[in-house]
C-alpha positions in Angstrom: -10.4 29.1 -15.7 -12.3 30.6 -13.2 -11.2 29.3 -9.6 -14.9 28.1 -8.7 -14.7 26.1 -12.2 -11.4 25.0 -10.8 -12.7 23.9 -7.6 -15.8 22.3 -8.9 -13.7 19.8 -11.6 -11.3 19.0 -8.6 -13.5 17.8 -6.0 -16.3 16.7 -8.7 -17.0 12.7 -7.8 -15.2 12.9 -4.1 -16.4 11.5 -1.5 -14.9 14.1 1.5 -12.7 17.5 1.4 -10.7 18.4 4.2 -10.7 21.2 4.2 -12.7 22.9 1.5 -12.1 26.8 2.1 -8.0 25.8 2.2 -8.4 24.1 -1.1 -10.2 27.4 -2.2 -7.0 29.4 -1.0 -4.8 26.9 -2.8 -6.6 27.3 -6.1 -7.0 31.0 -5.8 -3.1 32.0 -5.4 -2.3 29.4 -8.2 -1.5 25.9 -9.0 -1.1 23.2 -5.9 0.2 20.1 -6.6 -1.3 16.9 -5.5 0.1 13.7 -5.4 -1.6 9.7 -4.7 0.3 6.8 -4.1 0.3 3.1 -5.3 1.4 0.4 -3.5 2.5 -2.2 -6.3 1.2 -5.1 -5.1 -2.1 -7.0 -6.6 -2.7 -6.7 -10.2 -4.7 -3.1 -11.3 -8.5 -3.6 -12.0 -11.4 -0.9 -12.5 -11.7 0.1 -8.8 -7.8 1.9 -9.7 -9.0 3.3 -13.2 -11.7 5.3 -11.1 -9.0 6.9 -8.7 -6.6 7.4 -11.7 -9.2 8.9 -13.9 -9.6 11.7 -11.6 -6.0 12.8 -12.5 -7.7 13.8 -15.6 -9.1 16.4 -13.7 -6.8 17.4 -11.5 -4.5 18.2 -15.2 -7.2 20.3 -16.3 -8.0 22.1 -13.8 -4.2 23.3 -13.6 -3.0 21.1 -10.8 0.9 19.9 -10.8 0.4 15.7 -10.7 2.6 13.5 -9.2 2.0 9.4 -8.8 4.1 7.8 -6.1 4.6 3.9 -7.3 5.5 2.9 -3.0 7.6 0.0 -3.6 8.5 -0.3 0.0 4.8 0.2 1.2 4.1 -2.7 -0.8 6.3 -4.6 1.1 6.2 -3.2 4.8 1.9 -4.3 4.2 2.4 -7.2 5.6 5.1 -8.7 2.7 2.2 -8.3 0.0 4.6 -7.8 -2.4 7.6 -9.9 -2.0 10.9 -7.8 -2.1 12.3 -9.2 -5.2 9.2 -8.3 -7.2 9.3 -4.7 -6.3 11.2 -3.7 -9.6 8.8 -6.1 -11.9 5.8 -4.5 -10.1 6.7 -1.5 -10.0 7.4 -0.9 -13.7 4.0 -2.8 -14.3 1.7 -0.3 -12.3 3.8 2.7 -13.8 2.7 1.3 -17.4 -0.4 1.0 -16.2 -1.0 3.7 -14.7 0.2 5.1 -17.5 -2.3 3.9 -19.9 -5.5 4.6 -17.6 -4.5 8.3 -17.5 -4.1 8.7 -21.5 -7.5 6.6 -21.8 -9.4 9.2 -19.4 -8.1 11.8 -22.2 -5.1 13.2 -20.3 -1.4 13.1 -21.3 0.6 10.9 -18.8 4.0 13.0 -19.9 2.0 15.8 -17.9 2.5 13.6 -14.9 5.3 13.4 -12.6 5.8 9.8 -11.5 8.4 8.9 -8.3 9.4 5.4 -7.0 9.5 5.1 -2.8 13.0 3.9 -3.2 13.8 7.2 -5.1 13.8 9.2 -1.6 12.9 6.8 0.9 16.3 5.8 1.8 17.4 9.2 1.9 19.5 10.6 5.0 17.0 12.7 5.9 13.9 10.8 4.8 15.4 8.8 7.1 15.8 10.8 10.1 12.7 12.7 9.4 10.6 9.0 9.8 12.9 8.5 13.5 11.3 11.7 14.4 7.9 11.0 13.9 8.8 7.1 15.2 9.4 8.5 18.4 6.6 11.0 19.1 3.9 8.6 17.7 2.4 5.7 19.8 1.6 2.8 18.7 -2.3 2.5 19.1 -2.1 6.2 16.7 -0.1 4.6 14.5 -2.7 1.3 14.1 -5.6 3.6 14.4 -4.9 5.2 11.5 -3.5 2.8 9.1 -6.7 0.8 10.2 -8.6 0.6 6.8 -5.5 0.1 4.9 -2.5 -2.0 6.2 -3.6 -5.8 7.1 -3.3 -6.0 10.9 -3.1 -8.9 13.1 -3.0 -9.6 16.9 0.7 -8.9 16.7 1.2 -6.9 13.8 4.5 -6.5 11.8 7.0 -3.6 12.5 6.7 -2.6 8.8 2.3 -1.9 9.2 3.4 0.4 12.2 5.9 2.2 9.8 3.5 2.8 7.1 1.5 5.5 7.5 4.5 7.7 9.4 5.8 7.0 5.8 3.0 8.0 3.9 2.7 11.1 6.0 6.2 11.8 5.5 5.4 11.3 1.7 3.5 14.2 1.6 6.5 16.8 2.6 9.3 14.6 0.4 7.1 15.3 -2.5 6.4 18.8 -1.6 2.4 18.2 -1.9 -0.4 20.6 -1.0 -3.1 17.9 -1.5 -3.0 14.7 -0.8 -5.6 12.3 -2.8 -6.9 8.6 -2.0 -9.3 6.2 -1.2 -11.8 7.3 1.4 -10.1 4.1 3.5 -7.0 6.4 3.7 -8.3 8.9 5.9 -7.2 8.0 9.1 -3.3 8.0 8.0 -4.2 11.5 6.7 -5.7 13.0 9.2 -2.2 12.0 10.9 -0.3 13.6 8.5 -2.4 16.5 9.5 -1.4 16.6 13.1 1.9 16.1 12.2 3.4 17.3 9.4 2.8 21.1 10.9 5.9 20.2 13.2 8.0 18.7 10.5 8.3 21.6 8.7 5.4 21.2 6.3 2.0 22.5 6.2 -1.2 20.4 6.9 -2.6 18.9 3.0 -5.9 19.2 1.8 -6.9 15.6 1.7 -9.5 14.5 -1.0 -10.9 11.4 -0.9 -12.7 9.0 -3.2 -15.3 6.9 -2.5 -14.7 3.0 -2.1 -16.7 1.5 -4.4 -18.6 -1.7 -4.3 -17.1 -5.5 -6.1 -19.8 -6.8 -8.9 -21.2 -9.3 -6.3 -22.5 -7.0 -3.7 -19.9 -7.1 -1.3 -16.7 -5.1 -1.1 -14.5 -5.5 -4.0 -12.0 -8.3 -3.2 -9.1 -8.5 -5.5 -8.9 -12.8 -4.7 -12.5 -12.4 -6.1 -12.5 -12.4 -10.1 -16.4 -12.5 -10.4 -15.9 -9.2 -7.9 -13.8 -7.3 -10.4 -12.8 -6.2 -13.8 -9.6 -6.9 -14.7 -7.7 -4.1 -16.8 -7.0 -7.0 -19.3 -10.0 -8.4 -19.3 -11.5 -9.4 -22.7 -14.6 -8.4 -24.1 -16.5 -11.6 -23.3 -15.2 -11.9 -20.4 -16.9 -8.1 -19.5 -19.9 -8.8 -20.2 -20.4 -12.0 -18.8 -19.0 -10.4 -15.0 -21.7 -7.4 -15.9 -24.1 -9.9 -16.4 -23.7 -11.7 -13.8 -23.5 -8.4 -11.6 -25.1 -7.5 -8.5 -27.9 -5.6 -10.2 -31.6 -5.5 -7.6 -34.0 -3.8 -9.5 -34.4 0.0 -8.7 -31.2 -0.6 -5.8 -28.8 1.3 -5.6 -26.9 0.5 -2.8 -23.7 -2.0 -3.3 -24.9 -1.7 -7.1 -21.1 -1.9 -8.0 -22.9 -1.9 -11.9 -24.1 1.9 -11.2 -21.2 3.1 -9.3 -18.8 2.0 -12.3 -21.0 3.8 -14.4 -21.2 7.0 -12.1 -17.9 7.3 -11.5 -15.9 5.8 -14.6 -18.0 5.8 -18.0 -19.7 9.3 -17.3 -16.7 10.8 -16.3 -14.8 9.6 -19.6 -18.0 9.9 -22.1 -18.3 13.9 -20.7 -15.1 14.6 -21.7 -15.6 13.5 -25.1 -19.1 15.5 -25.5 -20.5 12.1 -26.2 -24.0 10.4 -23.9 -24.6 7.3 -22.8 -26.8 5.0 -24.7 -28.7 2.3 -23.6 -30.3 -0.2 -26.4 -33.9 -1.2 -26.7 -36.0 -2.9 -29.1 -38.7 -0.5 -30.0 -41.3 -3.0 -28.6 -39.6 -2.5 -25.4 -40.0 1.6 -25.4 -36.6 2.2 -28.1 -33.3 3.5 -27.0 -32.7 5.9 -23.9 -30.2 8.4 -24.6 -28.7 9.9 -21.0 -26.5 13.2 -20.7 -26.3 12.9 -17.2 -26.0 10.2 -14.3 -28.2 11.7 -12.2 -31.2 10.9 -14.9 -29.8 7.4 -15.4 -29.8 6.8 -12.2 -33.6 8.2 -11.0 -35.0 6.0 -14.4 -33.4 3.0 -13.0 -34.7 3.8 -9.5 -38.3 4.3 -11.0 -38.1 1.1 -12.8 -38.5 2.8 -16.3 -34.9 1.3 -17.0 -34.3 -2.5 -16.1 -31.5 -3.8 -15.1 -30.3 -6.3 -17.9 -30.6 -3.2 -20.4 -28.2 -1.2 -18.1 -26.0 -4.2 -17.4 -26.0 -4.9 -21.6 -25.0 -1.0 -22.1 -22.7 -0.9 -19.4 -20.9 -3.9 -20.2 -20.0 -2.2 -23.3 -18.9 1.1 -22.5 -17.0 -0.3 -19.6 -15.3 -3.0 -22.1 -14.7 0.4 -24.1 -13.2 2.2 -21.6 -10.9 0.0 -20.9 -9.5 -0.9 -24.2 -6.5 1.5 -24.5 -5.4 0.3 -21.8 -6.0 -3.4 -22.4 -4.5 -3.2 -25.7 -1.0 -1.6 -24.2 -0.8 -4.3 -21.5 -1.3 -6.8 -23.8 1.2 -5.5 -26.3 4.1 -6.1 -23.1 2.9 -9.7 -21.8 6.0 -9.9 -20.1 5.3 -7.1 -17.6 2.4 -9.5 -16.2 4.1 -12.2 -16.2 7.5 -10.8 -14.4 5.3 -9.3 -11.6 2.9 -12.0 -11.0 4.7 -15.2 -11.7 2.9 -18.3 -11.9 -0.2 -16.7 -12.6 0.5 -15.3 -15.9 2.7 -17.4 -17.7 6.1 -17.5 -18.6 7.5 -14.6 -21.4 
């Protein structure tokens, strides 16, 4: 494959890459690796299987894959994962994870997955995080773990660690690109000013949009009618797309169109298949769509109405999600050990 091809199926669906000419020089002298992290701590919905389903490309394009399952992020947020959960949670996202990655059409041996504890409490993990404890102030250090770590007036010890860690992540892994949510910028950027004198070079950062929750609003993982669930039934998908924030011809906070963009198409164009939409002849007969670009310009002129998108979505999206469904709900316990109380007992 032809570096541009490379290039274009990495960054295809980002929202930001920093910087684009060095991810050119990283494609052209062979294959980088890249690495995202996980902090195991709420249950995985469909906002994750967007990120994840990027790894898909990343594989094909050549790219060495590594997913960090941060245990001890998870617990230095604020205690959102309490530390006797960590193992439960831990193997739950790696399952998971797991599962998302084979249902975007990838193999999930191909990726290399790491556990925080692995390395974290390393000697020189260690003393490498001292380092960067005692050139970094404090006001840096909540500046950039601003959009990710829950902050307070007077903030745990463990939020001001976080992203010296995740910085640090990036040379313990040996990564040349570093991939999240677009709400993990500032902590990269960091790593950017600092990994240099740490004896690594700076990462190309690529980012991925935030997308919006079903009702409007930003996704909120206390919010069911905000999310789907990876275990979700298929009732229980269509009724949240129903119920969807869906304006006709909007698209902004249109979390139905964004899951479409960035999830179904994805997933449908790797298996040379389009997306359908359903109509009663009387009502103009089915629309056939290669791309999202046309979806999206026939929903804006009106000529496709919501509830048909919402009825065609709500199936592909109940679809897309049923490998993965089907191999959580094969291991119950793995739910119900990381979340208990809200699962059940196994």
């Amino acid at each position: 494959m032809e570096t541009a091809q490379r290039f274009d199926l990495v960054t295809r669906n980002t929202a930001e890459v920093v910087e684009e000419n060095e991810l050119e020089e990283l494609l052209a002298d062979g294959s980088p690796s890249v690495y995202v992290g996980y902090a195991p701590t709420g249950e995985m919905h469909i906002a994750h299987f967007t990120t994840i389903r990027k790894l898909a490309d990343f594989l094909n394009a050549g790219l060495d894959v590594t997913v960090l399952v941060a245990d001890l992020h998870a617990h230095l947020d604020d205690e959102k994962s309490p530390f006797d959960l960590l193992d439960a949670r831990t193997e739950y996202y790696q399952e998971a994870i797991e599962g998302m990655v084979e249902a975007a059409g990838a193999d999930p041996a191909d990726v290399t997955f790491v556990r925080g504890m692995d390395y974290q409490l390393d000697e020189e993990y260690a003393l490498e995080l001292y380092r960067m404890a005692a050139e970094t102030t404090i006001s840096r250090s909540q500046r950039a773990a601003s959009e990710v770590v829950r902050e307070s007036e007077s903030p745990n010890l463990g939020g001001l660690l976080y992203p010296l860690m995740q910085s640090l992540d990036v040379e313990a892994l040996e990564a040349d690109i570093a991939y999240g949510g677009i709400d993990q910028r500032g902590i990269y950027m960091l790593s950017r000013e600092l990994l240099p004198d740490h004896g690594w070079h700076k990462p190309v950062c690529l980012f991925a949009p935030l997308l919006s929750g079903l009702t409007g609003e930003k996704m909120s993982a206390s919010d069911e009618a905000s999310k789907v669930n990876l275990t979700d039934s298929p009732d229980v998908v269509a009724e949240k797309i129903g119920d969807a924030y869906c304006p006709t011809g909007e698209t902004e906070g249109n979390g139905v169109l964004e899951y479409v963009r960035y999830l179904v198409f994805p997933i449908l164009d790797e298996r040379g298949e389009h997306f359908v939409v359903e109509r009663p002849e009387q009502y103009g007969g089915d629309l056939v769509y290669e791309t999202y670009g046309k979806l999206e310009s026939d929903f804006v002129s009106e000529e496709l109405h919501p509830q048909d998108l919402k009825n065609a979505a709500g199936e592909y999206i109940s679809e897309v999600i049923e490998p993965v469904r089907s191999r959580l709900n094969e291991r119950p316990e793995l739910l119900a050990e990381a979340y208990p109380g809200t699962h059940g007992d196994q």
